[in-house]
Each structure stands twice: as structure tokens, then as C-alpha cells.
C-alpha positions, 0 to 999 in steps of 0.5 A: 115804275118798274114793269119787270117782275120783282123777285123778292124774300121777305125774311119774316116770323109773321105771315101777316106781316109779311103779307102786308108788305107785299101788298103794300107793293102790289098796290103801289103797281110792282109786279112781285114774285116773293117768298117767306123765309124765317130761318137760314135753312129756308134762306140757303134751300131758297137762294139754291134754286133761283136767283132773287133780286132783293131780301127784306129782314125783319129786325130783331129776328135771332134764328135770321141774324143780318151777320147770318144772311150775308154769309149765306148771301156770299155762299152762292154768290148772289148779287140780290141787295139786303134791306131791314124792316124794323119798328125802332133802332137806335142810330148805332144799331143801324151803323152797324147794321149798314157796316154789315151789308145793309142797304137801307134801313125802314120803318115798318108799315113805311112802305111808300119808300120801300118800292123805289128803294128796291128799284134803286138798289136793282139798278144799282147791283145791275150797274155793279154787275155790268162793272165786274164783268167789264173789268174781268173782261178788260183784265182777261184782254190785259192778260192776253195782250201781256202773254202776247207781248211776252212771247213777241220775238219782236222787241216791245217796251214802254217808257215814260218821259224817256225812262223805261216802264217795262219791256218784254223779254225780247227787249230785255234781251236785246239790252242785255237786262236780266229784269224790269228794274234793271231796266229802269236804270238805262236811259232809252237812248242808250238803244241808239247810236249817237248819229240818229239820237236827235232823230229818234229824240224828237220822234220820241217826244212827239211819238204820233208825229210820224206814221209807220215805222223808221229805220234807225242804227240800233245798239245791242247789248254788246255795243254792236250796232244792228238795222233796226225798224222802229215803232212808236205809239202813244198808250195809257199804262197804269193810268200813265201817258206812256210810249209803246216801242217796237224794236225789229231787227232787220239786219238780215233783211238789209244784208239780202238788200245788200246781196240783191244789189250785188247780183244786180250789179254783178255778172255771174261768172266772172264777178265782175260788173255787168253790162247794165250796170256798165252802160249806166256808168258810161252815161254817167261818164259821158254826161260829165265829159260833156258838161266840164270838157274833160275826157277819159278813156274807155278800153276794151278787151276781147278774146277773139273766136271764143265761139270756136274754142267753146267747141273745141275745148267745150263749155266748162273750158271756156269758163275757166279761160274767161274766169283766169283772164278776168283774174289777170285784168284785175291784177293790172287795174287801178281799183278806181277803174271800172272792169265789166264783162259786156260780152261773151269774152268781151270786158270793159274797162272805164278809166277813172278820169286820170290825164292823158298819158297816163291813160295811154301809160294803163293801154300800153301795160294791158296791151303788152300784159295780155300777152303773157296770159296762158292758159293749159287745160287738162295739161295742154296749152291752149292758144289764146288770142287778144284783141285791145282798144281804146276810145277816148270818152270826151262827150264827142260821142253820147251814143254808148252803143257806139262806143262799145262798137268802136272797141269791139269792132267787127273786122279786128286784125289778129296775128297769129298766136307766137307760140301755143298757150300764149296770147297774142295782142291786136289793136282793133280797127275801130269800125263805129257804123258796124253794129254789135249784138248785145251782150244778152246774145253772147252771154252764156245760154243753159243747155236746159233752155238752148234748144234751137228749131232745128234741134227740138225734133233732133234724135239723140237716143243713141247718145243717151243709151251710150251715157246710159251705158257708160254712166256719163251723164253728168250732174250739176247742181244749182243753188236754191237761194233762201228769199223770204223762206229759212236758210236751207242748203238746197240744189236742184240737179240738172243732167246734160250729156256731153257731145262728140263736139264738147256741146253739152246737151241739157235735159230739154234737149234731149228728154224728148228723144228720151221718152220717146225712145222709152228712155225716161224711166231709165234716165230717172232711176239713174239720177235717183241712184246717183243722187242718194250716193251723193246725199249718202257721202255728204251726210257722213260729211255732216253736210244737210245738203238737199237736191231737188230731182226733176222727173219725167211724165214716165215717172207716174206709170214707173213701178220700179221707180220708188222700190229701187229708191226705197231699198238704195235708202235703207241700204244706205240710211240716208234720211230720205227727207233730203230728196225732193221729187220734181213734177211738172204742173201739167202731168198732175193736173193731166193724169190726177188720180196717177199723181196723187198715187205716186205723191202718196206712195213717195210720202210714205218712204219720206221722200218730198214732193215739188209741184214745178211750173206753175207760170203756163198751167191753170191748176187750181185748189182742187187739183192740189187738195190733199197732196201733200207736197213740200213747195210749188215751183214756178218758172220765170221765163226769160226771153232769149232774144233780147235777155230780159225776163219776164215773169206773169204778175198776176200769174206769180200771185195767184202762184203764192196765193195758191201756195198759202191755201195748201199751207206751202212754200214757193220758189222762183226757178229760171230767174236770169236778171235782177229786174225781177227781185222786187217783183218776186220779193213783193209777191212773197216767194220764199226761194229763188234760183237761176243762172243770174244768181249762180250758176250751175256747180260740178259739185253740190257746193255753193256759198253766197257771196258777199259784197266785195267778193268776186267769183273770180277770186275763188281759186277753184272757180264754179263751173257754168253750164251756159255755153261760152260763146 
């Protein structure tokens, strides 16, 4: 029984009678709260002001017919349940009466029944109500789960025994249907090449066999086919065993996986294959010569005394030597020969296994065809000097380094040149025992990272305050490449000053002189003004290009600074959201209050803000809240000596975690190797730049290599701002 309250209207003319069912229940031990009602009026006005559980009607009442009550009832939406209470009706009454919405008919003064019954109906309009709402739960989740699906870029359908069921727009899309129905006419294999139809066939009759997604070849509508990354789920849709598939297209993602190959494999100047990657061939070549007994040959090609061209002619000189002898050694190789640069002007080449004398044939023709190579700069023949040799590669010799050091021997004979812009050719005298610095020492070092001890306290402000004046100072710019983040056209700007000697000196070299000379705010005014013409030019050419500027630590204290900008921007309506100021981490979290100031003040004219080199300095959400800035730029160091970068794992995560919390992008700077793409492409950083990836540009011009095209093959090659020797 019962121990809640009863809430019940007892639709009755007699007070009396009314008042005896409701003793009745009393006595049977129901707690009630009733109420007498005898017309629709007190009915309406009754139900107005609280909820019932239950309405007893007296039959035979013409002010309170039953057709009446449940109108009323409906009106307010009340769930209370409607019992009658008659002394005599006949069996069609009580059809009728039932088929009107009553639940139970009685007798009058049979109210042994009548307690249980309204317990049994309370429960029951409970039950119905618990139902209505579940079911208006589970049609709101359907809603919201078909919205979802609906905007989903991602490709989602259902099919049912390899016929399809339904599909988002984004499938349907992809399929090229206008419709649903359109649909259900194309089986679902038609979305797979027919090379991976058995696989997804069985994948899709036993959709839980496998965990996670696969990656298949797709077809689109057109009939071309895409890298696709599959998913499927069994799911109940409509009362029917169905399988969800997702379709994402990670196309993109496998042409950056292409790219980061090759720039894994590639040496970034010349386009050639690197020494990694040559040194792992080598192994490959000598295990084989080894286990058939076969041999094949290994030539190596050296322009003698780069070193001391690079500081006759200077670095971009030697860059453009380098990138025309390496085109000329590529004119002459058998595609199946393997040509890397191992060294500063050192190339390799691994012959691709012919016979003997045809080995001896190949030597002889780049012998004598290293000696036509010219080269002229700035209209003047420069004599160049080229050492060949050979080693067998037999398996007599398993020690790769040793191999290299017999083909770039240490004491190699050089005539001397037979006439100026022509090469001459030497043999080399093999000296095995002689070690060879890697190809890591040789290979080019920035001007912004080759300050030795010596030259870290060195003064040059005699030379700045001359670029200064003579407007010198040379700009390059280097690709910002898009990893995870959208595809911009972005270039940071580095300055170097050219010495007498044709060293070119980068900016950590020689902003040390510049602020303690009181030069820095000079140099930052000068590249700002320099950048907004170069912006001014490409944005009449159409071009979105946007340059990343390093500022000085005088930048904070520079009033000049941001109104000079201010004005150079309206006078030329350039869109200043093309330019993003650098500052150093340090300076921020050293002088806060001074950086949030300019950051703000930089802000409001549209000029974007980067906090660069987050790799050494402990800033926190605190330091950073409330700024607004654009990226964080972190540092991947590389250890000059032996060539291999090195970046901080949890240094880098807590970089990019820290860069989510302010709702930001990331960018990996300083990125020498391709050792460190996985890293960075795990921890999620958007953007990425180095020398490895590309070097620095004269001009703001850059586009990303594809897989078989070498840089070498660029008729107006990109200037590096590594130093040649």
C-alpha cells in the first residue's frame, strides 16, 4: 500500500456521496488529498492550480460529460488517469466510455477495488511519463548526433549488407551524389580501388575484427583515387544491424609525409642526397659486396680550397659554384648512380653495380668533364680546381668512413689551373689512415649562429653605423613551412652585414655591438621601414606574403618605433596584419609591464606579435595572459660540433601545451635535421623553419619542393646564407 499522498477530484453532484468514497479509502489506509468538483468550470479552475494524480466521475452526470473531462484534461496537459463510478451501464456504455479515455469502470459502493486500481494507474501514467520523457531525450540526442553528422567534414555513411543506408553531405560529396537515394543505387565498393576490394570486403563483414582505422586507396567521384583513413563500427539504425564508416581523406597529411622524406634525404642547397642518407646506402653496398663477392665503385669529387674562395668571393658566390658543379655531375651521371653531397664542396657518387671497365669508362668522363666546368661571377672568371677519385667497393673494407677518407684524402695533389675560369682535375693520393671531419663541420654554418669565442665580444659598430649609412644591410628572408597549422606565405627576415673580406655577418654577431653602441633601435626602425616597402610591392603584385621581424630588447623603451610604423602604414595601405613583430621570451618575462604595453600598443595599429624562444626560458600562463600575440616561437637548438639537433621533449610540450591555454599556434625555429620531425610533428607544432628545410632567400620567394625536384634544377638558384666552406 501506498504511504504517499493521493492527490484526487471525485467529479460528483452529491456531497454525500462523494464523501463516502473518500472514506472509504481512508479507512483502507490511503493518505488523500481530494477535492469535489460538478461541473467543467470547477474542473478547469481545479486542474489550473496544481497537478492531480487521479479523477473519479460519476456517470450519468450531464454538466460533467466524460467527452468533456478529457478535453479539459488535454488542455493542461495533465497525466492524472480518469476512473467512472456508475450504479448500472450496460456493456456498450462502458466500451464507449473506455474507448473515451477511461481506465476503469465500478460499481458504486465497490470500493475494495478502487484503492489498488488508483495505485495501479498512478504507477502506470509514472511508467508513461518516465517513457515520454526518455524517448523525447533520445529523439533530442538523435537530433543532436544527426546535426553533427550533417556538419561533420569528415565523410560518415551506413550501410547494411554492403548497400548504403544513409550518408552525410560530406560522403555524398565525395561520391558525387546529389541525395540519399541516389545513393542507395552504388554499391559500396565502388568508394574503393579495386586493389584493396578483398581487404575492405572482409574488413567490412566482420567491421569489429579490427581496432582503429586502415588506410585504403579511395576513389572520388571523379574516379580519382585519394589516401583514405577508414573506420568502421557496427550501430543499430532504425531497428537495423548497420555499419557506421568514416572516410578521411589524408591525402594532405601523406604528400607532408612525402616531403619530410624528402628533406630527410636531401641536402638542402644543392638537391642532392645527403650524407645520412649516403652513408646508409654505402652500408647497404658494402654488405652486398660482401655476401655475393661482387664489387662496384665509389667516386668522389671535391672542389679543392673552398674554404678560401668563400673569402675571396664571399658565400653567396660559393653557393652558386656549388649548385652549378652539381648541376654539371648530374648531366654526366647514370640516373642509377647515387650522387650526395658528403661534404662542404665534397660530392659522392655510388656507381650502380655495372662491370668494371664500365666503372673505369664513367671515372674517365667525369675526370676529363670536371675539367670544362666554368664558372664567372659578376662577369669575371673564377678558377676552380677539382680533385677525382675512386675506390673499389668490394667488401675488403666495411668501415664507411674510411672509404670516404680514401676519396677525399687529406694531402691531394692539385696542378694549377690551365687557364682562369677552367678547372683543373687531380687524382687523389688515397691516404686511408688520415681522418676526415664530417660532413657536419663542412657543411655551410648561418651567420645568425657562427659566432665563435673570439668573435662574441668583437666590436663592430663602425661597420653597422656604415650599413646603416650607406643602407647595406642585407635582408633575407627564410620559408616558415605550414606542419599541422594552415598554409600561409610566411618568412622571417634576417639581416647580415657584409665584411670587407665578403664574410657575412648575422645578427647575432653583430647586435651585441649594436646595443651596446646604442644602435639597436636604429637597426629595428631600418628593417621595419625596408619590410613595409617589400610588403608595399608584393601586395600590389597580389602576393599574401608575411615577414616575421626580430626586434632588439630596445625595442620596449623605442617611442619612435610603432609611430614611424604607424605612418609608413597608411602612407602606403599596406595591411599591417602582414607583419609580425618578434620578441625574445626573456625580455617579456624580464620587463612584463613594458611588453604588454608595446604588445598593445602594436595591436591597436594591426600589427602581429610572436613570442620567440621558449626552449631556455621558464615563462608561464601568467606571464603571457592577456597579451594578445599571433604564435610562440620555440628554438630547436643544434649542436654545432657534431651537427645533430637537439630539442628539449618536455620543454617542447609544455611550449605547445602552453600555447593551447592562450588559444595560439606554435613554430619550431632552428630546425637543422630531419631527425626531429617526428618529435615536433607529435608534440603538435604548427609551423616549422630552418636551414635544413630551406635556406635563406634573397628575395621573399619560396615554394616547396616536390619529390623529384631538385633545387639544383632551379635556373635562379636560392641563396644561402651558410657560409660555403
Amino acid at each position: 500500500m501506498s504511504k504517499s499522498i493521493i492527490r484526487l477530484l471525485i467529479a460528483d453532484d452529491s456531497a454525500d456521496e462523494a464523501e463516502s468514497l473518500s472514506n472509504a479509502l481512508r479507512q483502507a489506509g490511503y493518505l488523500l488529498k481530494t477535492q469535489r468538483i460538478e461541473d467543467i468550470g470547477t474542473l478547469d479552475a481545479a486542474l489550473s492550480k496544481e497537478a492531480w494524480d487521479a479523477v473519479v466521475c460519476k456517470s450519468a452526470l450531464p454538466q460533467l460529460k466524460i467527452s468533456d473531462v478529457r478535453q479539459v484534461l488535454d488542455k493542461h496537459h495533465a497525466t492524472c488517469t480518469m476512473l467512472l463510478v456508475t450504479k448500472k451501464m450496460a456493456a456498450d456504455e462502458i466500451r464507449q466510455a473506455m474507448a473515451q479515455g477511461v481506465r476503469d469502470v465500478f460499481m458504486q459502493g465497490d470500493w475494495v477495488r478502487l484503492g489498488p486500481a488508483i495505485e495501479r494507474e498512478i504507477e502506470t501514467g509514472k511508467a508513461q511519463q518516465a517513457h515520454a520523457e526518455t524517448a523525447e531525450t533520445l529523439r533530442q540526442l538523435e537530433n543532436r548526433y544527426r546535426v553533427m553528422i550533417e556538419t561533420s567534414q569528415e565523410a560518415v555513411a551506413y550501410c547494411h549488407e554492403g548497400v548504403y543506408v544513409d550518408a552525410n553531405p560530406a560522403y555524398l560529396s565525395l561520391v558525387g551524389c546529389a541525395n540519399v537515394d541516389d545513393l542507395s543505387t552504388i554499391p559500396v565498393l565502388n568508394l574503393i580501388d579495386k586493389n584493396d576490394h578483398a581487404r575492405f570486403k572482409n574488413w567490412l563483414r566482420k567491421p569489429d575484427s579490427h581496432e582503429g582505422a586502415q588506410e585504403f586507396l579511395a576513389l572520388d567521384s571523379d574516379g580519382r583515387g585519394f589516401a583514405a583513413e577508414i573506420a568502421m563500427s557496427p550501430i543499430h539504425l532504425g531497428g537495423e544491424s548497420c555499419v557506421q564508416i568514416f572516410v578521411r581523406d589524408v591525402s594532405k597529411r601523406k604528400a607532408l609525409e612525402v616531403k619530410l622524406q624528402y628533406l630527410h634525404q636531401r641536402d638542402a642547397l644543392t638537391g642532392t642526397f645527403n650524407r645520412p642518407y649516403f652513408m646508409q646506402e654505402l652500408a647497404r653496398a658494402i654488405e652486398l659486396a660482401e655476401k655475393n663477392k661482387t664489387a662496384t665503385g665509389l667516386v668522389g669529387v671535391e672542389i679543392v680550397g673552398l674554404k678560401d674562395l668563400n673569402q675571396s668571393i664571399g658565400h653567396a658566390a660559393c653557393d652558386r659554384m656549388l649548385m652549378s658543379v652539381t648541376r654539371h655531375l648530374r648531366e654526366h651521371a647514370d640516373k642509377n648512380h647515387l650522387l650526395a653531397r658528403t661534404g662542404g664542396g665534397q660530392f659522392s657518387i655510388l656507381l650502380s653495380g655495372k662491370n668494371e671497365n664500365e666503372n673505369k669508362k664513367f671515372i674517365e668522363d667525369i675526370r676529363a668533364s670536371a675539367a670544362t666546368v666554368r664558372f664567372k661571377e659578376a662577369g669575371n672568371d673564377i678558377p676552380l680546381s677539382i680533385a677525382v677519385n675512386h675506390v673499389a667497393v668490394d667488401g675488403s673494407v666495411t668501415d664507411r668512413e674510411k672509404l670516404l677518407n680514401r676519396i677525399f684524402a687529406a694531402d691531394t695533389q692539385v696542378t694549377a689551373p690551365v687557364r682562369a675560369g677552367k678547372a683543373s682535375v687531380a687524382e687523389s693520393k688515397p691516404v686511408p689512415e688520415t681522418p676526415k671531419p664530417s660532413a657536419a663541420n663542412e657543411t655551410h654554418s648561418p651567420p645568425a649562429s657562427a659566432a665563435g669565442k673570439s668573435s662574441a665580444a668583437a666590436d663592430f659598430s663602425g661597420q653597422i653605423s656604415a650599413a646603416l649609412a650607406n643602407n647595406s644591410i642585407e635582408l633575407f628572408f627564410q620559408p616558415i613551412v605550414n606542419l599541422h597549422g594552415e598554409a600561409r606565405e610566411y618568412f622571417e627576415v634576417l639581416p647580415a652585414i657584409q665584411m670587407g673580406n665578403g664574410e657575412m655577418l648575422g645578427a647575432d654577431r653583430f647586435m651585441p655591438s649594436a646595443v651596446n653602441s646604442d644602435l639597436a633601435s636604429k637597426i629595428d626602425r631600418w628593417m621595419m621601414q625596408q619590410c613595409i616597402e617589400q610588403l608595399t610591392q608584393r601586395q600590389k603584385d597580389g602576393q599574401e606574403t608575411s615577414l616575421f621581424i626580430s626586434l632588439s630588447d630596445s625595442a620596449l623603451t623605442d617611442k619612435i618605433l610603432l609611430q614611424a610604423a604607424h605612418q609608413h602604414l597608411k602612407a602606403t595601405r599596406l595591411d599591417a596584419g602582414r607583419i609580425y613583430l618578434q620578441l625574445s621570451a626573456a625580455i617579456v618575462k624580464k620587463h612584463n609591464a613594458a611588453a604588454r604595453l608595446f604588445v598593445a600598443e602594436a595591436r591597436k595599429i594591426g600589427l602581429n606579435v610572436v613570442i620567440a624562444g621558449l626552449d631556455s626560458q621558464r615563462i608561464g600562463i601568467d606571464d603571457l595572459k592577456e597579451i594578445d600575440i599571433a604564435y610562440i616561437a620555440i628554438d630547436c637548438c643544434s649542436d654545432t660540433d657534431s651537427g645533430v639537433g637537439a630539442v628539449n621533449d618536455s620543454a617542447l610540450r609544455n611550449a605547445v601545451a602552453l600555447a593551447k591555454k592562450l588559444k595560439t599556434a606554435t613554430i619550431a625555429r632552428r630546425v637543422e635535421n630531419a631527425e626531429i620531425f617526428s618529435l615536433l610533428w607529435g608534440a603538435g607544432v604548427d609551423y616549422i623553419q630552418g636551414d635544413y628545410l630551406s635556406p635563406a632567400l634573397t628575395s621573399p620567394d619560396h615554394h616547396f619542393p616536390e619529390e623529384q625536384t631538385l633545387s639544383s634544377d632551379v635556373a635562379q638558384p636560392a641563396f644561402n646564407l651558410r657560409a660555403a666552406g
